[in-house]
C-alpha positions as CSV (number, residue, x, y, z in Angstrom):
1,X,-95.1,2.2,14.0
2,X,-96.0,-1.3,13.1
3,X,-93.3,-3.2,11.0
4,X,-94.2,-6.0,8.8
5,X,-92.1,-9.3,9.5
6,X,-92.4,-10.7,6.2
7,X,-90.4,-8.2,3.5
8,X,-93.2,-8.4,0.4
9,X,-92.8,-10.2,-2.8
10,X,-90.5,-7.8,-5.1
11,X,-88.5,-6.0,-2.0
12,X,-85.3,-6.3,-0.9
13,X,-85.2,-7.5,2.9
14,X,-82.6,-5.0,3.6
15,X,-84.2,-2.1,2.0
16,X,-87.6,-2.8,3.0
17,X,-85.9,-2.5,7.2
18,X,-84.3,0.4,6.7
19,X,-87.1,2.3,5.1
20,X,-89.9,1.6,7.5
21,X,-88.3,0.6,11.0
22,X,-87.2,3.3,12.7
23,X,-84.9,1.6,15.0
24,X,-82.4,1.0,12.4
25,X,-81.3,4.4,12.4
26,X,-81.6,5.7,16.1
27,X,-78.2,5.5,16.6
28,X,-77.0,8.0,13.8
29,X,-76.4,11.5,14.7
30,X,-78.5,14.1,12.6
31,X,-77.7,14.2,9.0
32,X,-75.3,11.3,9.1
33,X,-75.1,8.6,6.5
34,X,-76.0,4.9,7.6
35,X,-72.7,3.2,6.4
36,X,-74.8,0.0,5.7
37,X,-77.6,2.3,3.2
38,X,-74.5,3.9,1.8
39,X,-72.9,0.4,0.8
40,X,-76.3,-1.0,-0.3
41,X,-77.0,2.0,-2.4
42,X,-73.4,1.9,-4.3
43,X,-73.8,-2.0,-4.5
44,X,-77.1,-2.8,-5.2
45,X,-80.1,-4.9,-3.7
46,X,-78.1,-8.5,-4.0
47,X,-80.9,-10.5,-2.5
48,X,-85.0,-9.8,-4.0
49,X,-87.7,-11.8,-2.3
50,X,-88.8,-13.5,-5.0
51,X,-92.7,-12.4,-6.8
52,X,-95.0,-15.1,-7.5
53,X,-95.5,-15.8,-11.0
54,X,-99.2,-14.5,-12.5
55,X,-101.3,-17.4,-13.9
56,X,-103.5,-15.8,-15.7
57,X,-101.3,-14.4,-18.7
């Protein structure tokens, strides 16, 4: 599985890992919780990357 480097516009960096690297979770037994996606889900996304503004509106 390919993971982009750059997380895109509107995504939060952490978010974006978690969901399409696979690596992040190999260490969790079946079923378990990832203690950091727990946190980020009671807490929220603190950090967006930023969308570019549209020009045309």
């Amino acid at each position: 599985m390919v993971v982009s480097v750059q997380t895109p516009p509107g995504e939060c960096p952490q978010c974006w890992q978690h969901a399409h690297d696979r690596r992040v979770h190999r260490h969790l037994g079946p079923r378990e919780d990832c203690p950091s996606c727990v946190d980020h889900l009671r807490n929220g996304c603190p950090n967006i990357v930023p969308k570019k503004k549209s020009g045309w509106w």
